[in-house]
TORKOLBA-973377 format. One record per atom (N, C-alpha, C): residue in one letter; x, y, z. Coordinates in nm, 3 decimals. Example, Ala and Ser with C-alpha at 12.3 -4.5 7.8 and 13.67 -1.06 7.14 Angstrom:
<pts>
(pt a, (1.319, -0.569, 0.780)) (pt a, (1.230, -0.450, 0.780)) (pt a, (1.320, -0.330, 0.780)) (pt s, (1.285, -0.225, 0.708)) (pt s, (1.367, -0.106, 0.714)) (pt s, (1.290, 0.003, 0.787)) 
</pts>
This chain:
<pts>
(pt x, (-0.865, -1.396, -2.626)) (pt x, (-0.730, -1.443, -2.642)) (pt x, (-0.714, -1.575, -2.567)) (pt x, (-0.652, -1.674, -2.599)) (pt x, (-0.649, -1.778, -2.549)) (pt x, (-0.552, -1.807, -2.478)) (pt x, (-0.529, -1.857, -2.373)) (pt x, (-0.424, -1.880, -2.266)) (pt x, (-0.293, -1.900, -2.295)) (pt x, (-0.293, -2.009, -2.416)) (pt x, (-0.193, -2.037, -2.405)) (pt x, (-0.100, -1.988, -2.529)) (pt x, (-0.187, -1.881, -2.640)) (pt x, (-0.093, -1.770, -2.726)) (pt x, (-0.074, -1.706, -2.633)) (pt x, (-0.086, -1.672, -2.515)) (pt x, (-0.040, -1.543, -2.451)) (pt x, (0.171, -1.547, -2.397)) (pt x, (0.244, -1.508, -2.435)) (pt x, (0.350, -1.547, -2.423)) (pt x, (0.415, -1.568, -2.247)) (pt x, (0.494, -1.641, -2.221)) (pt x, (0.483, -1.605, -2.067)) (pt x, (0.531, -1.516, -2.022)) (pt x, (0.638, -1.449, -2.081)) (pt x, (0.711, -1.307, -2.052)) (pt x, (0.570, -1.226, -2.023)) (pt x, (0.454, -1.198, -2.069)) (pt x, (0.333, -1.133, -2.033)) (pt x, (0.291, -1.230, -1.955)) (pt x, (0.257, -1.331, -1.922)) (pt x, (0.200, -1.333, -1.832)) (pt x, (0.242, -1.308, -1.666)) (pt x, (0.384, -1.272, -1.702)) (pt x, (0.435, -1.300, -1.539)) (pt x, (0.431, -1.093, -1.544)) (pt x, (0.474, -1.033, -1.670)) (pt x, (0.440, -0.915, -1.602)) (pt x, (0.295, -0.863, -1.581)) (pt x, (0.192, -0.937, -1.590)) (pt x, (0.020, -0.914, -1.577)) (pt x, (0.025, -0.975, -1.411)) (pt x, (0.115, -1.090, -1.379)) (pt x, (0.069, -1.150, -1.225)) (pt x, (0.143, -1.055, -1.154)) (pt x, (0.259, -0.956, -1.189)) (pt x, (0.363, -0.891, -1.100)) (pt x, (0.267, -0.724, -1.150)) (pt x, (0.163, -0.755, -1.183)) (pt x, (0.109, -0.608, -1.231)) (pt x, (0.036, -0.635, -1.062)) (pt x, (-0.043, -0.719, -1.039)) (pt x, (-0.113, -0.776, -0.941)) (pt x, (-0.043, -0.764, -0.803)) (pt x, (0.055, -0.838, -0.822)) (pt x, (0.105, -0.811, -0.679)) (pt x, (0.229, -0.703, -0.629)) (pt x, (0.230, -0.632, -0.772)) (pt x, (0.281, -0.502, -0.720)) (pt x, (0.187, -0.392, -0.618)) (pt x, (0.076, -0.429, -0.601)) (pt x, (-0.006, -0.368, -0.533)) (pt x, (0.000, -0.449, -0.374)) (pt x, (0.090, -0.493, -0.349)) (pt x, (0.144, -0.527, -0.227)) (pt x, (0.242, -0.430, -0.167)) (pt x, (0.320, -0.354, -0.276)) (pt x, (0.406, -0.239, -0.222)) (pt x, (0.367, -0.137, -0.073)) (pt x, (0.215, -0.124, -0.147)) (pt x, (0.172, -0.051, -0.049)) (pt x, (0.132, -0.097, 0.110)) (pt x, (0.146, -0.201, 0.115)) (pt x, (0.163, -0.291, 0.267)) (pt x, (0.304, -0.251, 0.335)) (pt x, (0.427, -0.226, 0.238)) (pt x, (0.536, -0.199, 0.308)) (pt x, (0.579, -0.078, 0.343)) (pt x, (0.437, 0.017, 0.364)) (pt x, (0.466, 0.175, 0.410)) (pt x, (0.538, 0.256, 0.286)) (pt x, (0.528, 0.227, 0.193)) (pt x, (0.551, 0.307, 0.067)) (pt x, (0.440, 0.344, 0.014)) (pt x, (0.385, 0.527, 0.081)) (pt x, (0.259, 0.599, 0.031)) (pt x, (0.224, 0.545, -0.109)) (pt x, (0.077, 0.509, -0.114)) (pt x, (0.052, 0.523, -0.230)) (pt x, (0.108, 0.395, -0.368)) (pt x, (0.218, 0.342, -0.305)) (pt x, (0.279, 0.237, -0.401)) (pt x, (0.164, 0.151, -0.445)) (pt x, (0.042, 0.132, -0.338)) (pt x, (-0.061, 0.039, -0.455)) (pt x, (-0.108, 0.053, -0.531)) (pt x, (-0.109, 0.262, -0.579)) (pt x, (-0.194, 0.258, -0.671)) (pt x, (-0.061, 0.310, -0.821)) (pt x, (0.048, 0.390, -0.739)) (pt x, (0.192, 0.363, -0.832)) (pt x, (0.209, 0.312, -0.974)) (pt x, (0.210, 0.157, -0.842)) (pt x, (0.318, 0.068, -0.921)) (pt x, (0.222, -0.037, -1.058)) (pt x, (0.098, -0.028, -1.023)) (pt x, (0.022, -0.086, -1.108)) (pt x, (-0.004, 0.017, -1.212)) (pt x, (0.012, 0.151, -1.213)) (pt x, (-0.040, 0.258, -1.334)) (pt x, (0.114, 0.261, -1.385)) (pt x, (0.205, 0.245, -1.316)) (pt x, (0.384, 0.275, -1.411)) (pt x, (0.340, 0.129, -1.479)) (pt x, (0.321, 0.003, -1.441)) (pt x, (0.330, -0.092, -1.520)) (pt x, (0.203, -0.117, -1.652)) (pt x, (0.108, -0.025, -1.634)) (pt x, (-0.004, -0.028, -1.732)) (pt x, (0.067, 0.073, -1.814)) (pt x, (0.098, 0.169, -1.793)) (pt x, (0.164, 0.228, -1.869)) (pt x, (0.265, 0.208, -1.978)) (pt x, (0.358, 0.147, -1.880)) (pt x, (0.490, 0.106, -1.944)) (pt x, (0.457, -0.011, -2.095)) (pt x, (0.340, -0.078, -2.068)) (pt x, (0.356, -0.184, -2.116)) (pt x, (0.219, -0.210, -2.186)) (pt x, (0.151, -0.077, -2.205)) (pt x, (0.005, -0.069, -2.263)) (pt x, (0.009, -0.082, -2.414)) (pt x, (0.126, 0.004, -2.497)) (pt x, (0.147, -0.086, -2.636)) (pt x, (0.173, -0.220, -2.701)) (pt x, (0.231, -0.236, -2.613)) (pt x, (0.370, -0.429, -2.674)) (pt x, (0.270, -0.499, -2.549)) (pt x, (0.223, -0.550, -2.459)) (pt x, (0.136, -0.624, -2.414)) (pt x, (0.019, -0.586, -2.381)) (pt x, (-0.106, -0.638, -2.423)) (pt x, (-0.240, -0.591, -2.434)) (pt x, (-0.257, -0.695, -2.311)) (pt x, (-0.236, -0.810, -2.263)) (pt x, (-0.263, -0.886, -2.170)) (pt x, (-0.238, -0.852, -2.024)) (pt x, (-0.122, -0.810, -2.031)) (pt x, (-0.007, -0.777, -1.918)) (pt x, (-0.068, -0.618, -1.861)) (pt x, (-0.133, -0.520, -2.004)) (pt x, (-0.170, -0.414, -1.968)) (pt x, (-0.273, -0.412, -1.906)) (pt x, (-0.347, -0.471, -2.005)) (pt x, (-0.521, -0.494, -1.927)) (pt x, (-0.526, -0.575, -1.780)) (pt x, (-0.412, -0.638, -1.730)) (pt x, (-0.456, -0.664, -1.590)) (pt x, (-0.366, -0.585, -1.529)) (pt x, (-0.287, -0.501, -1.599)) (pt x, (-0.219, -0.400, -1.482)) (pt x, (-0.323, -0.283, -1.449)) (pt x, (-0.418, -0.257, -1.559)) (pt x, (-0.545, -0.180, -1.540)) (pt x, (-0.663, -0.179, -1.453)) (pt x, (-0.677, -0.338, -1.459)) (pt x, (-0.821, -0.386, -1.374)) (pt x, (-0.699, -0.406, -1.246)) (pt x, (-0.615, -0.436, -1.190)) (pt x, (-0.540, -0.410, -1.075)) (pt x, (-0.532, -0.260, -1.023)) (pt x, (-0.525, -0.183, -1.116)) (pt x, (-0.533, -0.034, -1.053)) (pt x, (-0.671, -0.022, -1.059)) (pt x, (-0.774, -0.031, -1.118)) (pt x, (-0.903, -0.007, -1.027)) (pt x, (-0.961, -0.061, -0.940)) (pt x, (-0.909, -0.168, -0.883)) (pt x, (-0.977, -0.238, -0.777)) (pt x, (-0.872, -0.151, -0.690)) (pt x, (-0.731, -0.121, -0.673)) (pt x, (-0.662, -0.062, -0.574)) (pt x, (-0.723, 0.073, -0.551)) (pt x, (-0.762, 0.161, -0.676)) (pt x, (-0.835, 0.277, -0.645)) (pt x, (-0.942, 0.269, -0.541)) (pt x, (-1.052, 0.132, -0.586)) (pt x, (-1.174, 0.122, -0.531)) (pt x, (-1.130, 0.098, -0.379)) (pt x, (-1.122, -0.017, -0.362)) (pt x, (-1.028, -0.060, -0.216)) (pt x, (-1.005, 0.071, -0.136)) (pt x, (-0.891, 0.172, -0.211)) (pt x, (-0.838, 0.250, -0.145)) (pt x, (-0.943, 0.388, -0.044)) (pt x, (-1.103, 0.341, -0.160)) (pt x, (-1.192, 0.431, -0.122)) (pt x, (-1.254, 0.383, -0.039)) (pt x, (-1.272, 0.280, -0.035)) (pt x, (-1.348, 0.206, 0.078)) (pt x, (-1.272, 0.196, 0.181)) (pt x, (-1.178, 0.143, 0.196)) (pt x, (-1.095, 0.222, 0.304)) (pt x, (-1.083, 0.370, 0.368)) (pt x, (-1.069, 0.475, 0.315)) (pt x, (-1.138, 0.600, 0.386)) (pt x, (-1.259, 0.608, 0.400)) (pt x, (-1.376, 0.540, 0.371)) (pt x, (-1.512, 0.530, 0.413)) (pt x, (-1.508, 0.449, 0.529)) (pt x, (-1.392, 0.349, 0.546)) (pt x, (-1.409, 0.275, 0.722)) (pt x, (-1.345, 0.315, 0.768)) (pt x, (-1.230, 0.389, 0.773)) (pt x, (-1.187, 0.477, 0.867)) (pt x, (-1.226, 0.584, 0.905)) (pt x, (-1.326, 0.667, 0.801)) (pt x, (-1.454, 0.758, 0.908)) (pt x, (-1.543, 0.675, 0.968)) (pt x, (-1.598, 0.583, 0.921)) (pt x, (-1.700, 0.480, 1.038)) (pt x, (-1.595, 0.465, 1.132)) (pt x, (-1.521, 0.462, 1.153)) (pt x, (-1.405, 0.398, 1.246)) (pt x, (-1.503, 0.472, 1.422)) (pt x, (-1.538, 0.655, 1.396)) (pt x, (-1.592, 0.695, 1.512)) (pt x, (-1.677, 0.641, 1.541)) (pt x, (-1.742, 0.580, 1.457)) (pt x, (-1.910, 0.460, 1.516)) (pt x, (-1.878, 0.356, 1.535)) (pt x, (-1.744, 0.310, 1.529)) (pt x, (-1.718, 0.104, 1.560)) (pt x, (-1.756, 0.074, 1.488)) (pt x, (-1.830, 0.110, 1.352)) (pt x, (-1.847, 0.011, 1.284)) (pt x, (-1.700, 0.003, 1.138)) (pt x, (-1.676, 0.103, 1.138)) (pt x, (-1.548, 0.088, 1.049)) (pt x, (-1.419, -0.016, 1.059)) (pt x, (-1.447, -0.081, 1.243)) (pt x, (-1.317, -0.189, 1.256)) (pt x, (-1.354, -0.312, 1.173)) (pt x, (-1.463, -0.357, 1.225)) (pt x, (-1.461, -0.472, 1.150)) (pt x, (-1.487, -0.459, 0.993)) (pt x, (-1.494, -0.334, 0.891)) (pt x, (-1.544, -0.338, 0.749)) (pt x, (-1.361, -0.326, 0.747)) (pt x, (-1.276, -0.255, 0.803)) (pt x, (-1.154, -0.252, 0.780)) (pt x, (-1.051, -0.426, 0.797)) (pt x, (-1.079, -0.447, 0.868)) (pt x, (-1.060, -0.613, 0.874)) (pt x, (-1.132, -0.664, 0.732)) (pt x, (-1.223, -0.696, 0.761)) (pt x, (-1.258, -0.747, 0.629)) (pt x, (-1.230, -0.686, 0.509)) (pt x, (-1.187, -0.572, 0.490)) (pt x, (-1.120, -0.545, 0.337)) (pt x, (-0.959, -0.569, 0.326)) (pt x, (-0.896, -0.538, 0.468)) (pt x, (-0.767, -0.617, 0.462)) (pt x, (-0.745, -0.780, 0.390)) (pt x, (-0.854, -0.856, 0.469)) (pt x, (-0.850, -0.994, 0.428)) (pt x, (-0.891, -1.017, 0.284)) (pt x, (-1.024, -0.948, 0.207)) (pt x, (-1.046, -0.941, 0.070)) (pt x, (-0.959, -0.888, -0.015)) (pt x, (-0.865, -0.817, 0.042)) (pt x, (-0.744, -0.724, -0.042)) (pt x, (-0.679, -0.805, -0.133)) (pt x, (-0.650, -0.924, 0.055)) (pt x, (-0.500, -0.991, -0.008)) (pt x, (-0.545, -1.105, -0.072)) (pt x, (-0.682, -1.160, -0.031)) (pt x, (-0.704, -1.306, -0.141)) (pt x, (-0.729, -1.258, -0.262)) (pt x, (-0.809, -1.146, -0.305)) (pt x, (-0.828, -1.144, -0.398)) (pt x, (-0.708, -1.110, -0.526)) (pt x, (-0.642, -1.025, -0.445)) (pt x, (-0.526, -1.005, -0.522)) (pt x, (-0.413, -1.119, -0.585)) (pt x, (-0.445, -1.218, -0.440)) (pt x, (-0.345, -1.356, -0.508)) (pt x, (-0.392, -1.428, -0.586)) (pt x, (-0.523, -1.416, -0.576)) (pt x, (-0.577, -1.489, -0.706)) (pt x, (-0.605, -1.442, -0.835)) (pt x, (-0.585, -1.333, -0.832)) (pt x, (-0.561, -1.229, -0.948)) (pt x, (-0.446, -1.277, -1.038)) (pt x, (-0.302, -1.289, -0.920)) (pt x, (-0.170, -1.341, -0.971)) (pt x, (-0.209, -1.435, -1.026)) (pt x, (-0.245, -1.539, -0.933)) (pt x, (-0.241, -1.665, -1.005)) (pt x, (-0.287, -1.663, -1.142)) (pt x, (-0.440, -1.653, -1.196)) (pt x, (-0.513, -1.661, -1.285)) (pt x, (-0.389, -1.609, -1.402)) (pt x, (-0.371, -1.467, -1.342)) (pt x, (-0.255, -1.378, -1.453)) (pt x, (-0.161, -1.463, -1.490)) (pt x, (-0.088, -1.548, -1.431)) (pt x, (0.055, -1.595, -1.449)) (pt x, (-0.020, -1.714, -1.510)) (pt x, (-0.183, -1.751, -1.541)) (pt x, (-0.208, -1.866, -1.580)) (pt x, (-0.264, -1.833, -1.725)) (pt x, (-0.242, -1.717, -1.759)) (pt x, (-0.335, -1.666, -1.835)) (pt x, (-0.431, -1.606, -1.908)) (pt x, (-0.519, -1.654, -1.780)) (pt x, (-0.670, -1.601, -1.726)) (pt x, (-0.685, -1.446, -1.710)) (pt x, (-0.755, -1.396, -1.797)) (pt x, (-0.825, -1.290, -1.780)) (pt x, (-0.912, -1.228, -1.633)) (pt x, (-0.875, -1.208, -1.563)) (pt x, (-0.924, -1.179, -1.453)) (pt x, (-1.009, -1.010, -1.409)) (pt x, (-1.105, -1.033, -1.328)) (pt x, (-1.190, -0.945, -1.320)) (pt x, (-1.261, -0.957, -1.172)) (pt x, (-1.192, -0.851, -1.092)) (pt x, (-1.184, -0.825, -0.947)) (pt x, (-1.352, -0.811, -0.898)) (pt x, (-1.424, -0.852, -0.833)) (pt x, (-1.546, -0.851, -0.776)) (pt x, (-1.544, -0.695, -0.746)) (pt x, (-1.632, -0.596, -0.670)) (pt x, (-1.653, -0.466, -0.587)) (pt x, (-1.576, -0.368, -0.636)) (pt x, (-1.517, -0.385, -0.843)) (pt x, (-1.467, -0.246, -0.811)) (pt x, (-1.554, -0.154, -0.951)) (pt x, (-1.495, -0.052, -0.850)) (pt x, (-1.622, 0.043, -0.975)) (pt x, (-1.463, 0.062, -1.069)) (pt x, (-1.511, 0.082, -1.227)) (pt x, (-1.408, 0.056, -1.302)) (pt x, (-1.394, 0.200, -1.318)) (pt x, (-1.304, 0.271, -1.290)) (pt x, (-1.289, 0.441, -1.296)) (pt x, (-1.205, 0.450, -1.427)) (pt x, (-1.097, 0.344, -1.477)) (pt x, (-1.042, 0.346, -1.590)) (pt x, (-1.064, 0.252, -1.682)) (pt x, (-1.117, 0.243, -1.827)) (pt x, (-1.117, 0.184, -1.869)) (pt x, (-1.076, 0.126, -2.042)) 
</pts>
């Protein structure tokens, strides 16, 4: 699909598919993995663009979310602080550049996640 048939009404709900997975930064259980499956959902017939990155946004939040309980059991060996730092910081760039690409268009496709839905 080419960038610029994609209408922008989809593209801004494919970049807000993306950074609805910020919810879960504001202590709302679970909102990262939520708010990206209500919006794949909602919007999996009438936008194929908007859906498909509300999709690849919920599996990288799934993946993330697992790797995160894998460094918080390392957490008893010290080695889980610093893999937890560093997935905080990969969380959030990757995710903004997710937006971006989305709101540009761009088909985007998250590095480290195992695709559990597809």
């Amino acid at each position: 699909m080419n960038s610029s048939s994609i209408p922008k009404e989809e593209r801004t709900w494919a970049m807000f598919a993306h950074l609805s997975s910020f919810l879960g930064w504001l202590g709302i259980p679970l909102a990262n993995l939520i708010a990206p499956l209500v919006m794949w959902q909602l919007k999996k017939e009438e936008m194929p663009f908007g859906s498909s990155q509300a999709k690849e946004c919920l599996n990288f939040q799934i993946s993330m979310t697992l790797y995160v309980i894998v460094s918080g059991i390392l957490c008893f060996v010290f080695i889980g602080f610093p893999l937890l730092f560093a997935l905080l910081i990969i969380d959030i760039i990757l995710t903004i550049r997710a937006a971006i690409k989305a709101n540009d268009g761009i088909e985007y496709r998250y590095p480290l996640t195992i695709r559990f839905i597809s």
